[in-house]
C-alpha positions in Angstrom: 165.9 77.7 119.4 162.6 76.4 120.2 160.6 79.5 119.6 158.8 81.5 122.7 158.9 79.9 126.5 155.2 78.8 127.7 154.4 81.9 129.7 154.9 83.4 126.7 153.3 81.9 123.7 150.0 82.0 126.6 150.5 86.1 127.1 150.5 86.6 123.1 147.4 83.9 122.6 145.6 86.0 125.4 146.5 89.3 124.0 145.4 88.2 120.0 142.0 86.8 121.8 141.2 90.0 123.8 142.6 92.1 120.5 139.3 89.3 118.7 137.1 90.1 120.9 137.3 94.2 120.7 136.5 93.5 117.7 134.5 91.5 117.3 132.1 92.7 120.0 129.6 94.7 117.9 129.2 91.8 115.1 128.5 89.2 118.0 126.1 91.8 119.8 124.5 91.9 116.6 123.9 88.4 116.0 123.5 87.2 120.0 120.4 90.0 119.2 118.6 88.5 116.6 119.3 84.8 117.9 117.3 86.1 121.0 114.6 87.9 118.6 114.3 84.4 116.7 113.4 82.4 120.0 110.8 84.8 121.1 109.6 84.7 117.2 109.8 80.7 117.1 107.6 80.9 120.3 105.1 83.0 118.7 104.9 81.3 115.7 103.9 78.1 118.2 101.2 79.8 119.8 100.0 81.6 116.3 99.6 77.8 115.0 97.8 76.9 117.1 95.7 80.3 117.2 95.7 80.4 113.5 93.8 77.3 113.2 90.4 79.2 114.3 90.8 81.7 111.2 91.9 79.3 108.9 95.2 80.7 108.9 98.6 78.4 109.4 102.2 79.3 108.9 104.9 76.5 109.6 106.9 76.5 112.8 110.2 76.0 111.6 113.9 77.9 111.8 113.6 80.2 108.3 110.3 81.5 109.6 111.7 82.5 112.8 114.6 84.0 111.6 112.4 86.5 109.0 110.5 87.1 112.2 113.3 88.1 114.5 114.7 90.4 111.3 111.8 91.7 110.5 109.3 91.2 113.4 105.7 92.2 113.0 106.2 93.1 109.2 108.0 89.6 108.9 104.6 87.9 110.2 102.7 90.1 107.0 105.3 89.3 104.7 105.2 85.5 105.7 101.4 85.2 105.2 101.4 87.3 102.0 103.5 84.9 100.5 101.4 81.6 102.3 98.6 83.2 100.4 100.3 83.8 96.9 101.5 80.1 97.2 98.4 79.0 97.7 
């Protein structure tokens, strides 16, 4: 007894990925989402460094930033200088 044939052990690891993947989907929606948001934030936060620099006002580019912009967007970029300021 060697356990399942090849054709076999293939159709059940197929079946338990699929079976993953349903659910699964929602969660990785989810995240694939606010990866996407972080980009788009991480670009902003380039051109606002530079921008910034005319009012005196810098916040780093740098992951964590990014990521509190994606989650949060234009409330994140508030919360981020708030807290600049009260480091300050």
């Amino acid at each position: 007894m060697t356990g399942l044939p090849g054709s076999a052990a293939w159709c059940l690891t197929g079946l338990v990925l699929c079976a993953a993947l349903l659910l699964l989907r929602r969660p990785a929606a989810r995240l694939l989402g606010l990866l996407l948001r972080s980009g788009a934030a991480l670009a902003l936060l380039a051109l606002f460094s530079q921008a910034g620099r005319l009012i005196g006002v810098s916040l780093g580019v740098n992951p964590l930033n990014a990521l509190v912009l994606g989650a949060l967007g234009a409330p994140g970029l508030g919360l981020l200088l708030m807290v600049q300021y009260l480091l300050r």
